[in-house]
C-alpha positions in Angstrom: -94.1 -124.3 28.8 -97.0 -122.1 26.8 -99.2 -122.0 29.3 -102.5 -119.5 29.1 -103.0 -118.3 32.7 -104.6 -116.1 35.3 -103.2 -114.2 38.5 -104.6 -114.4 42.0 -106.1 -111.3 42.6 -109.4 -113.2 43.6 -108.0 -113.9 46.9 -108.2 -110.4 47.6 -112.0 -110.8 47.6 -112.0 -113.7 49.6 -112.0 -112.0 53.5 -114.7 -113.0 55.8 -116.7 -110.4 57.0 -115.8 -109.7 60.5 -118.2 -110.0 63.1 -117.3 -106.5 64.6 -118.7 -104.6 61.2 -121.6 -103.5 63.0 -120.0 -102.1 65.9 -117.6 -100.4 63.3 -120.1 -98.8 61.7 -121.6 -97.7 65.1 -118.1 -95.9 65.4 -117.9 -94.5 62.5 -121.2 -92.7 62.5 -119.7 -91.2 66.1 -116.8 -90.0 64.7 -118.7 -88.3 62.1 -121.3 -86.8 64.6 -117.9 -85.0 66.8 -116.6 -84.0 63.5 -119.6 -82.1 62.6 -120.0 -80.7 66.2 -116.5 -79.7 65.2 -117.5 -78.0 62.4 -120.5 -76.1 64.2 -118.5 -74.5 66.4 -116.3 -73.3 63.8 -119.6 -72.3 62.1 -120.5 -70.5 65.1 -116.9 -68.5 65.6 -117.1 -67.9 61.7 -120.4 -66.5 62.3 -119.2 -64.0 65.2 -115.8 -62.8 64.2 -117.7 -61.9 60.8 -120.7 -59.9 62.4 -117.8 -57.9 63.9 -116.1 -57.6 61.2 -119.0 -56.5 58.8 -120.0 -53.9 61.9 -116.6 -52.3 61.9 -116.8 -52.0 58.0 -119.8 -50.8 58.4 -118.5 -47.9 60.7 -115.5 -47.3 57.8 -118.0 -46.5 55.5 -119.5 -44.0 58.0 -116.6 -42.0 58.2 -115.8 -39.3 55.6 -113.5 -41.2 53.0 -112.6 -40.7 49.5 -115.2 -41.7 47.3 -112.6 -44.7 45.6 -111.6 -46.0 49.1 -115.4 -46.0 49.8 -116.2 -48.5 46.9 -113.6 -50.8 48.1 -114.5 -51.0 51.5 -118.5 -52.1 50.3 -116.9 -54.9 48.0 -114.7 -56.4 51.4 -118.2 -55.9 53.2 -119.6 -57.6 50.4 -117.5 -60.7 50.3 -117.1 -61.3 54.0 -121.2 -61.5 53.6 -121.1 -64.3 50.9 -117.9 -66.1 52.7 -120.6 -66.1 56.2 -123.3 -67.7 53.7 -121.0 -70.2 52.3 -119.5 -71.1 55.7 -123.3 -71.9 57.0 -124.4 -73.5 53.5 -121.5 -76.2 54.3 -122.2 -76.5 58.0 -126.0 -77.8 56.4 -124.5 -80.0 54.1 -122.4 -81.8 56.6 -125.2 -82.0 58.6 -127.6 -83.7 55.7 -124.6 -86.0 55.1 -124.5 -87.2 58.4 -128.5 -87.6 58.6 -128.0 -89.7 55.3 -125.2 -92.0 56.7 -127.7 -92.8 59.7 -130.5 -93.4 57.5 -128.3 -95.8 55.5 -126.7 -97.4 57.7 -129.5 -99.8 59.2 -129.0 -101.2 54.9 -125.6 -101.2 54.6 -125.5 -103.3 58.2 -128.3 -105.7 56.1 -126.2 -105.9 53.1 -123.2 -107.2 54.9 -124.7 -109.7 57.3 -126.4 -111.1 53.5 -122.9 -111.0 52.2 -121.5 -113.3 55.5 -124.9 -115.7 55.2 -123.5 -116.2 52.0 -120.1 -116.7 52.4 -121.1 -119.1 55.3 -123.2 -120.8 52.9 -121.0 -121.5 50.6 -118.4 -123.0 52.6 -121.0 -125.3 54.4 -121.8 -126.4 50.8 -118.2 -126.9 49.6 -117.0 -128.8 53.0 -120.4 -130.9 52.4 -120.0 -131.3 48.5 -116.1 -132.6 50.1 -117.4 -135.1 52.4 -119.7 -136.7 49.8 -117.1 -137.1 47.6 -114.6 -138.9 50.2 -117.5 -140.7 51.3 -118.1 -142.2 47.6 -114.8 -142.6 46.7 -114.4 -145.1 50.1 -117.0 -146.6 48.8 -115.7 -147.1 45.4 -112.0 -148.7 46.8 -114.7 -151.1 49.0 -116.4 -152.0 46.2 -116.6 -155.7 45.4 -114.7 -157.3 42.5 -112.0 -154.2 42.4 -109.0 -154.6 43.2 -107.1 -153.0 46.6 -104.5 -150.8 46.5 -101.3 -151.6 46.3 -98.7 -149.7 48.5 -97.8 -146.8 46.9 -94.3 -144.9 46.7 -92.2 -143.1 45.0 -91.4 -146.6 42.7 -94.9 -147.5 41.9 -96.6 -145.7 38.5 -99.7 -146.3 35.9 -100.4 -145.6 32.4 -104.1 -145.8 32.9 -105.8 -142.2 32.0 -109.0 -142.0 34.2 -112.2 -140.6 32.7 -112.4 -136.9 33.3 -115.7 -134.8 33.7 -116.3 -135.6 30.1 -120.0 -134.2 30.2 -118.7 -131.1 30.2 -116.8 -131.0 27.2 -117.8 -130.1 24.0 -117.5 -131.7 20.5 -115.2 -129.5 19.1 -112.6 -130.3 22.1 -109.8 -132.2 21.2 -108.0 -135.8 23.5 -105.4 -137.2 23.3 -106.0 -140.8 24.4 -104.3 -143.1 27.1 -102.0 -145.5 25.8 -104.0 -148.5 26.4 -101.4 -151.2 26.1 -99.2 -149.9 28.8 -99.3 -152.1 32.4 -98.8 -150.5 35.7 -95.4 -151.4 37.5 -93.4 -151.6 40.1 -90.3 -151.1 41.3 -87.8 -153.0 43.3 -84.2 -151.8 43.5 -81.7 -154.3 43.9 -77.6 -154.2 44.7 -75.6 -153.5 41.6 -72.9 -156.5 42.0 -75.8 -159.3 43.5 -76.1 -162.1 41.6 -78.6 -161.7 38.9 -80.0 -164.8 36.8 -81.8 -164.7 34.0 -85.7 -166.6 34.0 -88.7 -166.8 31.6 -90.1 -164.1 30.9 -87.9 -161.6 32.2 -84.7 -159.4 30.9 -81.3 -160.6 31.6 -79.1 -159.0 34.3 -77.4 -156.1 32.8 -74.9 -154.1 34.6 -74.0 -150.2 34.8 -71.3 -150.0 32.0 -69.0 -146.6 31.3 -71.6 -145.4 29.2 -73.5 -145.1 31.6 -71.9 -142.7 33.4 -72.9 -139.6 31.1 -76.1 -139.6 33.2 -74.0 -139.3 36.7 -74.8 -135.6 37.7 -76.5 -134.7 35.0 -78.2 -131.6 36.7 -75.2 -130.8 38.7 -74.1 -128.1 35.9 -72.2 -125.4 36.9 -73.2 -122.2 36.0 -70.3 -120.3 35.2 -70.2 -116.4 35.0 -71.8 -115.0 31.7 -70.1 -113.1 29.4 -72.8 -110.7 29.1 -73.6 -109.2 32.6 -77.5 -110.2 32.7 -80.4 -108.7 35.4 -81.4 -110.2 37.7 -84.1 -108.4 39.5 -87.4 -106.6 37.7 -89.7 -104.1 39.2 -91.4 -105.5 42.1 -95.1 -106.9 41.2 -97.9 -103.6 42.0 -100.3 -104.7 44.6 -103.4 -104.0 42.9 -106.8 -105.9 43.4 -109.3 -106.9 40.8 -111.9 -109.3 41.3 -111.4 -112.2 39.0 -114.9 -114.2 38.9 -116.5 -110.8 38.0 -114.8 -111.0 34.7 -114.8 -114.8 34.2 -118.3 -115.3 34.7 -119.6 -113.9 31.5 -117.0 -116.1 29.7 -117.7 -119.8 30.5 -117.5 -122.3 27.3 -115.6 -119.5 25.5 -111.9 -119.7 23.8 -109.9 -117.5 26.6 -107.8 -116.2 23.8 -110.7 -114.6 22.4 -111.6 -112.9 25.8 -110.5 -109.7 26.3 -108.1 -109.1 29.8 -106.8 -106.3 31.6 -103.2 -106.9 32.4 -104.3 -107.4 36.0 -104.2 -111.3 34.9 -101.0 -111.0 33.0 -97.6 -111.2 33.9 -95.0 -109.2 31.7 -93.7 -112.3 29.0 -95.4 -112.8 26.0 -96.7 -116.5 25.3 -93.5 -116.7 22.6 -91.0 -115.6 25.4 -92.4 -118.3 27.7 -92.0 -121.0 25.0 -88.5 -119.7 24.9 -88.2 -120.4 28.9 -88.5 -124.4 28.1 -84.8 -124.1 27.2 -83.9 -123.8 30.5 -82.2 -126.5 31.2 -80.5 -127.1 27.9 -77.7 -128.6 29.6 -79.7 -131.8 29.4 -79.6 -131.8 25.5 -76.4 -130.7 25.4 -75.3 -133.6 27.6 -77.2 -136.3 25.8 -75.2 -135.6 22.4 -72.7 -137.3 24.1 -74.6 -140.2 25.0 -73.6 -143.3 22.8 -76.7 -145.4 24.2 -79.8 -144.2 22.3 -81.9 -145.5 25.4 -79.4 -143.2 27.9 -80.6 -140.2 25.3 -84.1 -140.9 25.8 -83.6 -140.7 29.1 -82.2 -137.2 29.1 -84.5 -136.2 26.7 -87.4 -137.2 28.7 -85.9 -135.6 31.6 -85.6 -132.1 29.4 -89.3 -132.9 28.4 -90.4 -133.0 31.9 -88.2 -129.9 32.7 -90.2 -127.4 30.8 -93.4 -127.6 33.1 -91.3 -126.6 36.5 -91.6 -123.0 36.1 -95.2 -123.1 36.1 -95.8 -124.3 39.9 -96.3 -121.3 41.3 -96.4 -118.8 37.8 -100.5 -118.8 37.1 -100.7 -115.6 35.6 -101.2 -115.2 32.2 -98.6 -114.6 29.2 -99.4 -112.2 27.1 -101.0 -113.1 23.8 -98.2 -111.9 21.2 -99.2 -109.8 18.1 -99.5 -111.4 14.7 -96.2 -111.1 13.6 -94.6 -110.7 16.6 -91.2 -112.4 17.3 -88.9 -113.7 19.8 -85.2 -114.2 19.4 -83.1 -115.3 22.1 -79.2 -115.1 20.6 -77.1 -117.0 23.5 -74.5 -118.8 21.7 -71.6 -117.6 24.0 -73.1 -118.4 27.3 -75.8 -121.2 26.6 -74.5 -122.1 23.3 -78.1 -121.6 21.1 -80.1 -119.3 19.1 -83.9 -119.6 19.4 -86.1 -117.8 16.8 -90.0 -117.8 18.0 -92.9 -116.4 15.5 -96.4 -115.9 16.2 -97.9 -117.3 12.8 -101.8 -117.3 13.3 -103.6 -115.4 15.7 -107.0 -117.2 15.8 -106.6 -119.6 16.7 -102.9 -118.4 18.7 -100.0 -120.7 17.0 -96.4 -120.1 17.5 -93.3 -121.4 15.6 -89.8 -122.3 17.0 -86.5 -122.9 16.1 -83.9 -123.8 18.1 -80.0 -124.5 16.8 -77.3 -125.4 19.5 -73.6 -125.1 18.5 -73.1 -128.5 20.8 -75.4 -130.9 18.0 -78.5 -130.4 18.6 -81.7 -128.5 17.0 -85.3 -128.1 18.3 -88.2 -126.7 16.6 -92.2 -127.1 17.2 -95.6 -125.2 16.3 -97.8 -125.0 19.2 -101.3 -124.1 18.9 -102.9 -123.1 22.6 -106.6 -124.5 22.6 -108.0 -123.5 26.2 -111.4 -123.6 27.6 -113.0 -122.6 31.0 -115.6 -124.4 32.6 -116.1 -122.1 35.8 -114.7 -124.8 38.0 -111.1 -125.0 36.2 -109.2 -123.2 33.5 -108.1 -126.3 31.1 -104.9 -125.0 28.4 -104.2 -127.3 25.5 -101.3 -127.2 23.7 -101.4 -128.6 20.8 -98.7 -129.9 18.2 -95.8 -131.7 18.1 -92.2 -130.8 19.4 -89.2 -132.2 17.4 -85.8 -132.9 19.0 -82.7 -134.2 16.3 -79.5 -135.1 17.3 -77.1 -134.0 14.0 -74.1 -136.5 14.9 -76.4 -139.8 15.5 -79.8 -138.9 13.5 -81.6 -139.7 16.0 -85.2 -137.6 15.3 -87.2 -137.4 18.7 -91.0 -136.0 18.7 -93.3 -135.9 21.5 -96.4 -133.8 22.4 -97.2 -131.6 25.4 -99.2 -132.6 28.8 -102.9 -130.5 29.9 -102.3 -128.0 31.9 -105.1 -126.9 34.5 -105.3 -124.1 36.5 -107.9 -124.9 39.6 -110.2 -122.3 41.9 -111.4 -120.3 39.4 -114.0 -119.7 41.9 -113.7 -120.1 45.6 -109.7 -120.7 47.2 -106.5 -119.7 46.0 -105.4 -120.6 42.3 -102.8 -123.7 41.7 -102.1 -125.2 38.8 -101.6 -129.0 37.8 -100.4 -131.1 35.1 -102.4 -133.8 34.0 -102.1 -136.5 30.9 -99.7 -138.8 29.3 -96.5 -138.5 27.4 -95.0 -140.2 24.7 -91.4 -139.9 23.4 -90.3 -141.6 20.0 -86.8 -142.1 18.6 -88.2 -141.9 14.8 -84.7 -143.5 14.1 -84.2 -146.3 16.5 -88.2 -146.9 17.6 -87.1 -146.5 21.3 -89.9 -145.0 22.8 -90.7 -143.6 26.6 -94.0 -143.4 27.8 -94.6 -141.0 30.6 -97.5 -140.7 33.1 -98.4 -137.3 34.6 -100.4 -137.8 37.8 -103.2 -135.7 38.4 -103.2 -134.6 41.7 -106.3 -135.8 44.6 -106.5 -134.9 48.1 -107.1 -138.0 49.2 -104.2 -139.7 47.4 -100.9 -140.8 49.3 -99.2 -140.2 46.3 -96.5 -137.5 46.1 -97.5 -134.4 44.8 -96.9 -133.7 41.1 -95.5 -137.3 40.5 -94.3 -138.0 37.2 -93.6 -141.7 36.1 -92.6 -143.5 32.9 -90.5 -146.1 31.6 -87.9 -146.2 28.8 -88.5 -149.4 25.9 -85.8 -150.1 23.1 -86.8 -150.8 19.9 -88.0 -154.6 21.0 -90.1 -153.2 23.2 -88.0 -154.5 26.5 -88.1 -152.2 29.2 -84.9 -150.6 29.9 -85.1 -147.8 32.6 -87.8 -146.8 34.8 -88.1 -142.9 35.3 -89.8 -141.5 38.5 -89.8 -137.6 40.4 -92.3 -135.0 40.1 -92.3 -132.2 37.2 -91.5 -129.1 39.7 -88.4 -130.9 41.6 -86.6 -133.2 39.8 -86.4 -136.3 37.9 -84.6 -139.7 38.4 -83.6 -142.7 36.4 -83.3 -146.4 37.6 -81.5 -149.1 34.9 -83.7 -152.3 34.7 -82.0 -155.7 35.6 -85.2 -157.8 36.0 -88.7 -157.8 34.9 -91.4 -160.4 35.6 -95.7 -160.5 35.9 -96.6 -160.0 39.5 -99.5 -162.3 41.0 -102.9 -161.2 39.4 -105.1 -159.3 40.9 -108.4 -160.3 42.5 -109.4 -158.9 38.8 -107.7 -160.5 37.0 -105.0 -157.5 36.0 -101.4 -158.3 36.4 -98.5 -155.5 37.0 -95.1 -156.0 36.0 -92.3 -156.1 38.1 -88.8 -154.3 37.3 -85.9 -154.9 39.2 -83.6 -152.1 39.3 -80.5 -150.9 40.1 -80.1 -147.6 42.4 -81.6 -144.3 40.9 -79.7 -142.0 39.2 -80.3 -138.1 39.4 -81.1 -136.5 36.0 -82.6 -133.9 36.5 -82.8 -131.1 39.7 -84.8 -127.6 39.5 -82.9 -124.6 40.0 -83.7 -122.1 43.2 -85.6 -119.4 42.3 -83.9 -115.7 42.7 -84.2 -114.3 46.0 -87.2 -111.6 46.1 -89.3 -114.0 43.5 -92.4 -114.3 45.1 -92.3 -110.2 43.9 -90.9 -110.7 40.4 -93.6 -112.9 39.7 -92.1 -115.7 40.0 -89.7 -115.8 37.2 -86.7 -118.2 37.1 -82.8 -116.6 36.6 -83.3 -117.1 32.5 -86.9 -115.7 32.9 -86.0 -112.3 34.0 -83.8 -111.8 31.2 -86.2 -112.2 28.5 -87.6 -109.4 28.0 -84.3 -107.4 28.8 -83.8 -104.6 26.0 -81.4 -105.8 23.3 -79.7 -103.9 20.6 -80.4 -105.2 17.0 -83.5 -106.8 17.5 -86.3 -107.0 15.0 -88.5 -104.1 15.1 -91.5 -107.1 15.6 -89.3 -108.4 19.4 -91.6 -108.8 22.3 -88.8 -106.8 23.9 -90.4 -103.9 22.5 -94.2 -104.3 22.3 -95.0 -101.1 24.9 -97.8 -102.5 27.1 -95.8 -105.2 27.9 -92.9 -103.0 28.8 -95.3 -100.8 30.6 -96.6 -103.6 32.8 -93.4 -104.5 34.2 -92.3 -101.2 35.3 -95.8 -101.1 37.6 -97.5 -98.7 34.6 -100.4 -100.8 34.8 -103.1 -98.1 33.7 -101.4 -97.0 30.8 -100.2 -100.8 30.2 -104.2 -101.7 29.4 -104.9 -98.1 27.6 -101.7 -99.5 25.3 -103.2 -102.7 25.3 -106.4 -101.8 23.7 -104.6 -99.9 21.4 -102.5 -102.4 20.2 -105.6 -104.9 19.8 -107.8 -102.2 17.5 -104.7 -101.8 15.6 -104.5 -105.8 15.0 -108.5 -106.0 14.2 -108.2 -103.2 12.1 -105.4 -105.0 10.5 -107.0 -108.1 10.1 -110.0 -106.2 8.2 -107.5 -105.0 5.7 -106.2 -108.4 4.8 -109.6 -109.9 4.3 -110.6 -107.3 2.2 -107.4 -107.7 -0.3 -108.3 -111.3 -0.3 -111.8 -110.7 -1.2 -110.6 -108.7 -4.1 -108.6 -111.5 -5.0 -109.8 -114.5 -4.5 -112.2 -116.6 -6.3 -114.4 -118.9 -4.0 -116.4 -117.5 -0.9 -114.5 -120.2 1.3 -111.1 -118.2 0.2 -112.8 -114.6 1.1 -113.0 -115.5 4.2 -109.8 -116.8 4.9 -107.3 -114.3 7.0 -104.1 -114.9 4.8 -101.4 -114.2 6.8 -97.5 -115.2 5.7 -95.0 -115.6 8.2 -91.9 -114.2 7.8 -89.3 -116.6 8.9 -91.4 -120.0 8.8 -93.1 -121.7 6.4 -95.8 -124.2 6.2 -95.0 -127.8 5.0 -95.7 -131.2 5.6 -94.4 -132.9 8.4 -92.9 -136.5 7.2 -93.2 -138.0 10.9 -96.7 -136.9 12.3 -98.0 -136.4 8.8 -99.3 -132.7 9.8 -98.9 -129.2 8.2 -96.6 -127.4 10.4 -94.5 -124.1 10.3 -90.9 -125.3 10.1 -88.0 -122.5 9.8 -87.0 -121.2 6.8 -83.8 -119.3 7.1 -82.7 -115.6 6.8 -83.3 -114.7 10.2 -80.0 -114.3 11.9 -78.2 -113.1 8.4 -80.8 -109.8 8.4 -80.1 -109.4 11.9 -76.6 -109.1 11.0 -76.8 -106.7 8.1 -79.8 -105.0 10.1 -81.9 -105.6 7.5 -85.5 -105.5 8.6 -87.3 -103.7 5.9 -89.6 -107.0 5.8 -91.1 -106.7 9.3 -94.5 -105.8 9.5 -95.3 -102.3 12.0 -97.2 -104.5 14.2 -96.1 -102.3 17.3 
């Protein structure tokens, strides 16, 4: 999942004040006071033993001594002079220090009861701004002429998107609409061997049948021993501070790719290695070429689809935004049985190519351009184009489009993340299609946190399986026997009822390696991304140094690195548009940034109808003959 986020370090500026600061303070200034009293007596003994001393120099020089040994003895008398004058000058300045600290004390005292009012303020005003907003949306449910809720579980969904803070948004920002002609349902499971008769209106009883059982422990994998002895621990995460809203303040309305970051916010993937992480759980795809029942595919491919967004629960920190040019290859054909080639082919706005090829029968490749925005409140990240799935024994062409993610408490609490919007899955070959409902989540509601829903239609449209489970945990999938129209509502609105047989796991989420929470969170496959390879390109994120930097804790030098990489990219960028304004004709071409990728190329897509960078070849074969005279220095 390409997700643009930030790291929690504003909790760090969250502390209330304590109510003992004053009494603190009070201390502090007394401690300095014995300190200096300290420091007078010292003064004092300095002050003594060095009147003796300069005395009893003074008597040396008295005495009949050769003239050379006389000199000497007037430069010792001479420095233990200026080391009694320094001695009292720093007894003063201690003594001016402490007189300041007094006198500035009564304001620092005022400055951090202000800071508590504050504080105290605000959270009056957020619990207040809470209240109003339960009290209105009870007032909403009550309203007359809508309809009550029905009970809700785990076997309930809806397709309905509601209307978001839409003031807020500008023009330019792009939606992707509801599905408008998709009902709300429920579910009711039934016994697989009762009796099932067919009426009007509904589907005929249909029973499990041995094709079915491709989707019996689906998730349930086992991960045998790689061939390639992998890491599986990174330097643990420095525990450095930095206040977040300081820096996102002065960037509301903006394009976050185009705002500058320290790595603070970062953690140590680029954006390309993080699209690489949705192959996670390729075991789904690799499973479903087995699957003689395009409607049993779609099923595993919407549980893959749903798969991607589980390692961002807990990971809000921020990829890296890769280099134009930059690549990605991950080359695991003996242990996960693919090759995935990633490309960063435009920088503004940030779009990324991918291929995919599996040895089981399957390929995967997509363009996704990150559109984010931040509105102070919430961090909204946009990815936009189309992902295309193609099963090489069947033909069967699958091509969906990414949720919104959201990151949340941008300002006040502790940063979570959410997943919001509407999925929808199309077999270009066969029309089956899957339609998938990420709930947003709501304090108030009883639903169960991050609760994904959908259902599965064959090319007739007929409901065939209803899909339920939330995107961090896991996903289910219950085979439809019956569907009717419920009793309408007191609106009029109708939901449809399926009748299903006993869910089937698809899909489970892998535990996280021990010491995570330290690592950043990443996954088992995330901590080997960005382990050094031989062979590489000279343009792999494996070796971009700030990146490298970050995760072994060099965090200074990671942003000096940083910067330096950037200027080297602007300066770049200047280049090319100056070539093209030698050579091109019209002022709209002039101010084009013309940038070729290497291993993609732009072309139309026959099943969205869109430009998009699809793979051209030649990758893997320079990689074998080590051939990368082609590769931009980028690094």
């Amino acid at each position: 999942m390409a997700c643009c986020l930030i790291t929690d370090d504003s909790g760090d500026d969250d502390e209330t004040t304590s109510p003992t600061d004053k009494s603190e303070l009070h201390c502090t200034i007394k401690d300095l006071s014995l300190k200096l009293d300290d420091l007078g007596t010292c003064n004092d003994l300095i002050a003594k033993h060095g009147a003796a001393l300069q005395r009893s120099l003074s008597e040396l020089e008295g005495l009949k001594i050769p003239y050379e040994s006389s000199e000497k003895l007037k430069a010792v008398n001479e420095r233990a002079t200026l080391f009694r004058i320094t001695s009292n000058a720093m007894i003063n300045a201690c003594r001016d220090f402490l007189e300041l600290a007094e006198t500035h004390s009564r304001k620092w005292q005022r400055a951090l009861q202000y800071e508590q009012e504050q504080r105290i303020h605000l959270e009056e005003t957020i619990e207040q701004l809470a209240k109003q907003h339960n009290s209105l949306e009870r007032a909403f449910r009550s309203a007359p002429g809508r309809a009550s809720n029905p009970t809700k579980s785990f076997s309930e969904g809806s397709f309905l998107t509601p209307k978001g803070e839409d003031s807020e948004e500008d023009e330019d920002t792009e939606y992707f609409d509801a599905m408008e002609d998709s009902t709300s349902f429920i579910t009711v499971i039934t016994e697989a061997k009762e009796d099932r008769k067919a009426e009007g209106g509904t589907t005929g009883s249909v029973e499990w049948t041995s094709t079915d059982n491709v989707l019996d422990n689906t998730s349930l994998v086992p991960k045998g021993p790689p061939k390639v002895k992998r890491r599986v621990r990174i330097p643990d995460k420095p525990n450095y501070s930095l206040n977040l809203w300081s820096i996102m303040k002065n960037c509301i309305g903006r394009e976050l790719s185009k705002i500058p970051m320290p790595v603070n916010f970062n953690e140590p993937l680029s954006m390309l290695q993080r699209l690489t992480e949705d192959l996670e759980y390729h075991h789904l795809l690799d499973k479903a070429v087995h699957c003689t029942s395009s409607v049993e595919q779609m099923c595993l491919v919407a549980a893959f689809s749903v798969s991607s967004y589980s390692t961002t629960v807990h990971r809000i920190a921020k990829p890296f935004n890769p280099m134009l040019g930059e690549t990605f290859e991950l080359d695991r054909l003996d242990d996960m049985g693919l090759r995935s080639l990633c490309e960063q082919v435009s920088h503004h706005p940030p779009s990324a190519a991918h291929h995919v090829f599996s040895k089981h029968g399957w390929s995967l490749w997509q363009e996704i351009t990150i559109s984010s925005k931040f509105r102070g409140k919430y961090l909204s990240i946009m990815p936009l184009g189309a992902i295309h799935l193609e099963f090489q024994a069947s033909g069967n062409h699958y091509v969906w489009r990414k949720s919104t993610s959201t990151v949340h408490n941008i300002i006040v609490g502790k940063l979570w993340i959410d997943q919001t919007g509407d999925i929808e899955i199309v077999n270009h070959k066969t029309k089956d299609q899957c339609q998938l409902k990420f709930l947003p989540y709501s304090y108030f509601s009883k639903e169960v946190h991050r609760k994904v829903s959908g259902v599965v239609s064959d090319s007739q449209g007929k409901a065939q399986y209803v899909l339920s489970g939330s995107w961090d945990e896991q996903m289910e999938c219950a085979k439809i026997v019956q569907s009717s129209p419920s009793s309408p509502s007191s609106d009029g609105k109708q939901k449809t009822v399926y009748q299903t047989l006993p869910a089937k796991l698809l899909w489970k989420k892998y535990p996280l390696p021990e010491n995570a929470e330290n690592m950043y969170y990443f996954s088992e496959l995330a901590l080997t991304l960005n382990e050094h390879e031989e062979g590489v390109a000279p343009t792999d994120s494996r070796l971009r140094p700030d990146q490298r930097l970050m995760e072994k804790g060099h965090w200074d030098e990671a942003n000096t690195e940083k910067q330096r990489l950037e200027e080297k990219q602007r300066a770049s960028r200047r280049r090319r548009l100056e070539a093209c304004a030698r050579g091109c004709g019209s002022e709209d071409e002039k101010e084009t940034d013309v940038y070729m990728p290497l291993w993609f190329e732009k072309r139309v897509d026959p099943h969205t109808g869109e430009m998009a960078c699809i793979y051209k070849g030649g990758y893997w074969e320079a990689k074998e003959r080590q051939d990368w005279h082609m590769c931009p220095n980028i690094f």
